[in-house]
C-alpha positions in Angstrom: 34.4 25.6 94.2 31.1 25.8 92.3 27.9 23.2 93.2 26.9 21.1 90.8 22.6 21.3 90.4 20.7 18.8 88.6 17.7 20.6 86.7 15.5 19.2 89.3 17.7 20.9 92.1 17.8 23.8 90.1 14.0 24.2 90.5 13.5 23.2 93.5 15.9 25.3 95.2 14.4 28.5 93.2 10.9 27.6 93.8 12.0 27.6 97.8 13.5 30.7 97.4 10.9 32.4 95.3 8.4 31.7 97.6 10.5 32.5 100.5 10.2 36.1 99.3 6.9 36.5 97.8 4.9 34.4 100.0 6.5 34.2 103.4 3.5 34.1 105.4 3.7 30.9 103.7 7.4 29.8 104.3 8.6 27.4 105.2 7.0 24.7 102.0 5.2 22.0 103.2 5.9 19.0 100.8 3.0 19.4 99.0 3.5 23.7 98.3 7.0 22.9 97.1 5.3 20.3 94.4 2.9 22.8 93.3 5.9 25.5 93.5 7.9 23.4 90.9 5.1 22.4 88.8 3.6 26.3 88.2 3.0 27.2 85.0 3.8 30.6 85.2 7.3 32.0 86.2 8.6 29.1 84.9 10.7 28.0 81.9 10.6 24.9 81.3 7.6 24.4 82.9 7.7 20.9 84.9 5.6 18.1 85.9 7.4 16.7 88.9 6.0 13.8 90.5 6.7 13.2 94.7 9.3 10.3 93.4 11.3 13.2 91.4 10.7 15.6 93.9 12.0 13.9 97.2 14.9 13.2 94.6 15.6 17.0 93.9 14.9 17.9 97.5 17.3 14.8 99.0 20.1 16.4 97.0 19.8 20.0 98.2 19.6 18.7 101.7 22.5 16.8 101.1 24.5 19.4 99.8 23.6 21.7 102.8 21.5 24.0 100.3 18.4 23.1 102.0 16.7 22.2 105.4 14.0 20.7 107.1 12.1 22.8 109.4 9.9 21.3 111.8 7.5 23.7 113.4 6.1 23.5 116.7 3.1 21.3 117.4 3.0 20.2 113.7 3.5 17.1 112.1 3.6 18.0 108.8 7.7 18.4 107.4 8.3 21.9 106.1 11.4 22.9 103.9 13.7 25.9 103.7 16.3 27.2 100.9 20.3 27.9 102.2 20.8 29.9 98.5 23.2 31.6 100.6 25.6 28.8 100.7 25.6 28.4 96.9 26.5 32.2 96.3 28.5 32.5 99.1 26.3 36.0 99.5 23.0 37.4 101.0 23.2 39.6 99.1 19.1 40.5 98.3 19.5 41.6 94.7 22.0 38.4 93.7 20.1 36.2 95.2 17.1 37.9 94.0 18.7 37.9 90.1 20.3 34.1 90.3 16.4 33.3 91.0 15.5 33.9 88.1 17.9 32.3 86.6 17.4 29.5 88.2 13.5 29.2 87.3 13.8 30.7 83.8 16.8 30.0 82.4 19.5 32.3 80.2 18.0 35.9 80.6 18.8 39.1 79.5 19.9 41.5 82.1 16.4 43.8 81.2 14.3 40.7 81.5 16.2 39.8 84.8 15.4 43.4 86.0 11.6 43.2 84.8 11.1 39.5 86.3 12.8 40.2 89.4 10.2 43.0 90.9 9.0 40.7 93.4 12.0 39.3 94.8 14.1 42.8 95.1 14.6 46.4 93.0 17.2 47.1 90.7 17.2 50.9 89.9 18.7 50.1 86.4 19.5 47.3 83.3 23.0 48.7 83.6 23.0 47.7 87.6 22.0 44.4 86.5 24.5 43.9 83.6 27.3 45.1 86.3 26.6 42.3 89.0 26.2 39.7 86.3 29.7 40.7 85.1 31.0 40.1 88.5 29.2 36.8 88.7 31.1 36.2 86.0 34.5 37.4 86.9 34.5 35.5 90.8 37.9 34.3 91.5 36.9 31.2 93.5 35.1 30.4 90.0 32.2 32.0 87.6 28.6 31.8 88.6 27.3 32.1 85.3 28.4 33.1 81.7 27.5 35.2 78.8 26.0 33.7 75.6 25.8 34.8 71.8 23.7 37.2 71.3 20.4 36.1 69.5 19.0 37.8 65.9 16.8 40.5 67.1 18.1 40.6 70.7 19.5 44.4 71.5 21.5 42.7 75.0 22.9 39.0 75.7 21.8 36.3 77.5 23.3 35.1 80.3 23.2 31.7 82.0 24.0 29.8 85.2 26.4 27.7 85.6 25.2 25.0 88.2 23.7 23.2 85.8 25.3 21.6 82.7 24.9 23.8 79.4 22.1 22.3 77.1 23.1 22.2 73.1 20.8 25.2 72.3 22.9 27.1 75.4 26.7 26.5 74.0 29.1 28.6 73.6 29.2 30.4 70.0 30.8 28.2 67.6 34.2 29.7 66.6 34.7 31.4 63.1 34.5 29.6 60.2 34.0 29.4 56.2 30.7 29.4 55.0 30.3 25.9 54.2 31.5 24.9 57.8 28.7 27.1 59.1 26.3 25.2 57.2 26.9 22.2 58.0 26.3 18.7 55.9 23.4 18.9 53.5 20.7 17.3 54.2 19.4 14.5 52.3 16.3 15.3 50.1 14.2 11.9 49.5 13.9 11.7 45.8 10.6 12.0 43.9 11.0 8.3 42.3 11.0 7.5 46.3 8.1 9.8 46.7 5.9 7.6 44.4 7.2 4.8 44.9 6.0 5.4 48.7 2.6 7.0 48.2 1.9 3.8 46.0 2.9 1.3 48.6 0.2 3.7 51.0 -2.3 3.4 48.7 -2.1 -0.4 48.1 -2.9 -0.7 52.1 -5.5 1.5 51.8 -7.4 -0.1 49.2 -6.5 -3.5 50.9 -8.0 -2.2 54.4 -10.9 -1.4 52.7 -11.2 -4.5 51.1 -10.9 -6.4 54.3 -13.9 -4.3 55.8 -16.6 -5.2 53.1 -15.9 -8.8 53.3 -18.9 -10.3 55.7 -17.7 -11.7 59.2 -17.2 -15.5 59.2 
């Protein structure tokens, strides 16, 4: 059965595993890294500004849900959390949980932008090794991981999604055929220009009242 994520699960639970593999002289996050991890500007789409309230809210979940822990390190009192991505793929695989990552931290990618971005984390030798394990995310019998969307204008491959989260409006599915008309949707209504005037009057009454108001001496 698939996890449900919040967004704020969603980053924190890639920012953990990010760092995990690019920084893990650094690993496991104190409370204050995983902030700053969530919060980056760069690798990051949206970019975030969590707060510790949010945070603890995002991390509470994960532990909750078994896809975190707390690791307290000898001889320190300072709280340090891990990532259990593991659980949510039901893999250790490197390269899918290298490639749901970035997913995770950027959002619906194509499968050359997933092999680009994921350098760090692990080595795909190809887009068309990519494409292939995103197809098998996408076929699991126990329930799809993620899911293929429209292709944009301009775009040569699809984007492709996770599916922990709920879908945002600009993320749907493609509408399904339709007549012109339905594709374009209601028309929108165009103020008219007697409204127009009537309205750049009523702004330049104030105005000239305002001004009015300032020449007249104080009491």
């Amino acid at each position: 059965m698939l996890i449900e994520l919040t967004e704020i699960e969603a980053r924190v639970l890639g920012s953990l595993v990010e760092k995990a593999l690019t920084t893990p002289e650094q690993y496991p996050l104190s409370y204050n890294a995983l902030l700053n991890a969530c919060n980056q500007k760069t690798s990051r789409d949206p970019v975030m500004q969590l707060d510790e309230t949010v945070l603890g809210k995002g991390l509470h979940g994960l532990l909750q849900k078994g896809l975190a822990e707390r690791c307290q390190e000898p001889g320190s009192r300072v709280p340090r959390f891990g990532h259990r991505i593991h659980v949510l793929l039901q893999s250790e695989d490197p390269k899918q949980i290298g490639a749901m990552t970035i997913l995770l931290l950027r959002g619906p990618q194509t499968p050359g932008e997933i092999k680009n971005r994921s350098e760090r984390l692990c080595s795909f030798a190809s887009t068309v090794e990519v494409d292939a394990m995103l197809q098998e995310f996408a076929a699991r019998s126990d329930g799809a991981l993620v899911s293929k969307l429209p292709r944009q204008p301009g775009q040569k491959e699809a984007r492709y999604r996770h599916l922990f989260c709920p879908a945002s409006p600009e993320h749907a599915a493609a509408p399904s055929p339709a007549g012109p008309a339905a594709l374009a949707g209601p028309a929108k209504a165009e103020p008219s220009s007697d409204r127009l005037a009537a309205l750049e009057k009523r702004v330049e009454a104030l105005e000239a009242g305002l001004a009015q108001l300032a020449k007249r001496p104080p009491a």
